[in-house]
N, CA and C of each residue as an Amber inpcrd file, in Angstrom:
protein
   228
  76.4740000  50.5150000  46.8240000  76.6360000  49.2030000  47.3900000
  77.8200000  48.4710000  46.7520000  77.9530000  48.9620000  45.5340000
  79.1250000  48.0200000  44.9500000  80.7690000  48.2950000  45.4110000
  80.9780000  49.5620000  46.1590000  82.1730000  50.3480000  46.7990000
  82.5250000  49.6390000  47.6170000  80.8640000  49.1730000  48.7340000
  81.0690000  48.6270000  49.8670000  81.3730000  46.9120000  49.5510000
  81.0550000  46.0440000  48.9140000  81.3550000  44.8050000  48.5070000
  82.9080000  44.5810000  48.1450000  82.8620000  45.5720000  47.1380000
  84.4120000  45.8420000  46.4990000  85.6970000  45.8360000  47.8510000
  85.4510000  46.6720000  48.5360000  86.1960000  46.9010000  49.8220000
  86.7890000  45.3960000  50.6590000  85.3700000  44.8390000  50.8110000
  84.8370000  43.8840000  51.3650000  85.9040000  42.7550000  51.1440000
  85.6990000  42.3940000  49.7740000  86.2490000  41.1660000  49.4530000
  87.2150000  41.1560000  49.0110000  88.2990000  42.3820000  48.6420000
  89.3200000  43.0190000  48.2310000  90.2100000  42.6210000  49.4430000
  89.8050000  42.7770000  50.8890000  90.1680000  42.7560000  51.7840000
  90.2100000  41.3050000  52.0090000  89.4170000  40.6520000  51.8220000
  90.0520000  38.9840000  52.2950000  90.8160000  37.9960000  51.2100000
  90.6090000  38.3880000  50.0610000  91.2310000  37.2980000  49.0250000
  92.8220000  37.8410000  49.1760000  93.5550000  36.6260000  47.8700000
  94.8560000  36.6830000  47.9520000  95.3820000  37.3620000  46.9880000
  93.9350000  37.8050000  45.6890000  94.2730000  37.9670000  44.1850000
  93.3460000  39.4510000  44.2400000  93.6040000  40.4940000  44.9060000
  92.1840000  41.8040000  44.8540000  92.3740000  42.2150000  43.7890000
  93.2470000  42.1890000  42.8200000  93.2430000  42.2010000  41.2460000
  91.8520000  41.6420000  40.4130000  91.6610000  40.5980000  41.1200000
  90.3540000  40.0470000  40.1460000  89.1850000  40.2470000  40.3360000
  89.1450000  40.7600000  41.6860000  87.6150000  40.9600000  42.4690000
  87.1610000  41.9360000  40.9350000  85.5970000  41.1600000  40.2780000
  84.6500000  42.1560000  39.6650000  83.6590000  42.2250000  40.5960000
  83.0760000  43.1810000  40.9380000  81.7910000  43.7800000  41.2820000
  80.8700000  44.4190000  40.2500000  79.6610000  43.5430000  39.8050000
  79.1320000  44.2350000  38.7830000  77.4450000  44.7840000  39.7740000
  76.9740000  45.9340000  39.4260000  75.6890000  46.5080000  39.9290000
  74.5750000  46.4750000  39.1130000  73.2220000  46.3560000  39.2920000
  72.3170000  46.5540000  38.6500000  71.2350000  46.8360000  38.8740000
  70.8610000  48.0590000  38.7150000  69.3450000  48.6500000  39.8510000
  68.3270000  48.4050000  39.1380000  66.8290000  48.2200000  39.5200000
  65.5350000  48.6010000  39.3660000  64.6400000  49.0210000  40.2430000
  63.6740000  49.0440000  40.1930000  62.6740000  50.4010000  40.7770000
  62.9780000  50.0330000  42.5620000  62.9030000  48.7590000  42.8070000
  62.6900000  48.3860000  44.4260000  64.1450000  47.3760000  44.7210000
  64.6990000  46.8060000  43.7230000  66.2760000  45.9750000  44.2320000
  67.2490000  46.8610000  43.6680000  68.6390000  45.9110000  44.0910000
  69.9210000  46.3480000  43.5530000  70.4690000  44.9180000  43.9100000
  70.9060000  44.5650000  42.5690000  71.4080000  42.9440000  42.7010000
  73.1260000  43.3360000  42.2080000  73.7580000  42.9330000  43.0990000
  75.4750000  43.2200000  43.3720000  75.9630000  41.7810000  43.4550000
  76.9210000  41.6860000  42.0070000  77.2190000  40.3030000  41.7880000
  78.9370000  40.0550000  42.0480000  79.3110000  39.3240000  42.4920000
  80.8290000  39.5670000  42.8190000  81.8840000  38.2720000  42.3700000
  82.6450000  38.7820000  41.6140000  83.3950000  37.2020000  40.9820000
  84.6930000  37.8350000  41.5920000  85.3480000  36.1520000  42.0210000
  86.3860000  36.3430000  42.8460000  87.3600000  35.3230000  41.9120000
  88.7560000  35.2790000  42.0430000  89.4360000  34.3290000  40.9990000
  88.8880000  32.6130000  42.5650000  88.8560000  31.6070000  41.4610000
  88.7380000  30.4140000  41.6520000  89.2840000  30.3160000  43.0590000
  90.1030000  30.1530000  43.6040000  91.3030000  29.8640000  44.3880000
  90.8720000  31.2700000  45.7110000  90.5530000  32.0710000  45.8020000
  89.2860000  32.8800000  46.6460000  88.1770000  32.4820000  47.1410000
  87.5610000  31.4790000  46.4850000  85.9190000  31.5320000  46.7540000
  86.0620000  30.8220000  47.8540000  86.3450000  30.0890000  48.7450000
  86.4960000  29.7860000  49.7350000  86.5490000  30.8440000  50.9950000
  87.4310000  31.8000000  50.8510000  87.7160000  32.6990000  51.0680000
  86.6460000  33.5970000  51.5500000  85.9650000  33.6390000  50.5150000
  84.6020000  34.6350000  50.6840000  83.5600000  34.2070000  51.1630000
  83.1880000  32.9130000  50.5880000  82.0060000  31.9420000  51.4510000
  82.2650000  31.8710000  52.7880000  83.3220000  31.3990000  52.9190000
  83.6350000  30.9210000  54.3610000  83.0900000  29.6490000  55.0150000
  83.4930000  29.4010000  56.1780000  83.1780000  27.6760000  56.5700000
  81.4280000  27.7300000  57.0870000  80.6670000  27.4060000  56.2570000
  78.8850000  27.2190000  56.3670000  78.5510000  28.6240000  55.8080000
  79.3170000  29.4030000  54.6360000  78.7850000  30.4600000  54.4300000
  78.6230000  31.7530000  55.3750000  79.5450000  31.6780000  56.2380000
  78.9310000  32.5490000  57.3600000  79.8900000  34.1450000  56.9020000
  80.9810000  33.9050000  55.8010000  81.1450000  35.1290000  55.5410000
  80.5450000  35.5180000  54.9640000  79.9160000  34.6020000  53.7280000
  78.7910000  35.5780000  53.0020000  77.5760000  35.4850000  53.1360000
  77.3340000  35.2220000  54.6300000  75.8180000  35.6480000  54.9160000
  76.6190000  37.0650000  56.2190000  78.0740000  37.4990000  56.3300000
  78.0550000  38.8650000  56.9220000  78.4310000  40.0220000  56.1260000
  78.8120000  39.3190000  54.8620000  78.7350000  40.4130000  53.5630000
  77.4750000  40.6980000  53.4960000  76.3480000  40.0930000  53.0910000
  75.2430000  40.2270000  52.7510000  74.6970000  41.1530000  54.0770000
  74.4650000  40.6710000  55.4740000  74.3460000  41.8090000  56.2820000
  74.8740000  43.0190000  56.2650000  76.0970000  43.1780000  56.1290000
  76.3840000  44.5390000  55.8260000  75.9910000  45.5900000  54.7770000
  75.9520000  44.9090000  53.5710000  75.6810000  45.5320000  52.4130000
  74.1430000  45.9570000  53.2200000  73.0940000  45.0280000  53.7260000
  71.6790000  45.2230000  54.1110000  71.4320000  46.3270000  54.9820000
  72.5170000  46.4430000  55.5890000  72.5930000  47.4980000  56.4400000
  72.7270000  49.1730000  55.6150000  73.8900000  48.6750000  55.2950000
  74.4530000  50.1450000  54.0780000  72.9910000  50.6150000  53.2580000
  72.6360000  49.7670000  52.7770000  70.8800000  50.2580000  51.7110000
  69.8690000  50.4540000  52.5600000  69.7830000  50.6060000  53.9330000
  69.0410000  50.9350000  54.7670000  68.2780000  52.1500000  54.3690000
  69.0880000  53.0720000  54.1630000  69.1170000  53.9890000  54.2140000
  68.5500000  54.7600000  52.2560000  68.7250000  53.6670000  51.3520000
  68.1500000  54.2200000  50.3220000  66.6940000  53.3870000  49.9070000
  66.1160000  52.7040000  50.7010000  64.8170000  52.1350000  51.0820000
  64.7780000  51.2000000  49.5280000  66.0660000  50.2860000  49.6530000
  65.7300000  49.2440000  48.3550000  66.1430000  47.7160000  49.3020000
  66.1570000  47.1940000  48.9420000  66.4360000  45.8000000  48.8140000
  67.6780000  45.3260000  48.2590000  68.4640000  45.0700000  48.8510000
  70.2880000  44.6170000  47.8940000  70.3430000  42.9210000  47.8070000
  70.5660000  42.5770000  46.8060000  70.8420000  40.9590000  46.6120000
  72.0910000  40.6550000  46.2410000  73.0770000  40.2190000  46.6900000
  74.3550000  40.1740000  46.6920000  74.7850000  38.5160000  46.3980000
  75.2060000  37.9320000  45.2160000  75.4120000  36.6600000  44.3990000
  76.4120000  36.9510000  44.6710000  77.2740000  35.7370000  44.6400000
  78.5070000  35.2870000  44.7290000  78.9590000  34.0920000  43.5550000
  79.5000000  34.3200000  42.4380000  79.4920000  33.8360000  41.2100000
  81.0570000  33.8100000  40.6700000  81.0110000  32.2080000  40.0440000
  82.6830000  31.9350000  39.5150000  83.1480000  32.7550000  38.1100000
């Protein structure tokens, strides 16, 4: 999941140098945290959040398939 985020937001900011994607599994989640430089986060949220509620769909989609749960934060 973190390949697919990475991709993701690499692709819309101005700085894909800074994009971190950090991962962290347990038995039933995978919480995928993503820091973007300052001057991005706009960028990624988008106007009412609606990019990162289609990040978050996608990633939901992608873990379909390994029967967990993905939680995807968006953090400065």
């Amino acid at each position: 999941m973190k390949e697919v985020v990475e991709v993701i937001a690499k692709a819309l900011v101005d700085h894909p140098e800074e994009v971190q994607v950090t991962e962290t599994e347990n038995d039933r989640t995978i919480e995928v945290e993503l820091k973007v430089a300052a001057g991005d986060m706009g960028k990624v949220i988008g106007k009412q959040g609606r990019i990162a509620k289609a990040i978050r769909s996608v990633v939901k989609a992608a873990s379909s398939r390994e029967n967990k749960k993905v939680n995807v934060e968006i953090v400065q």
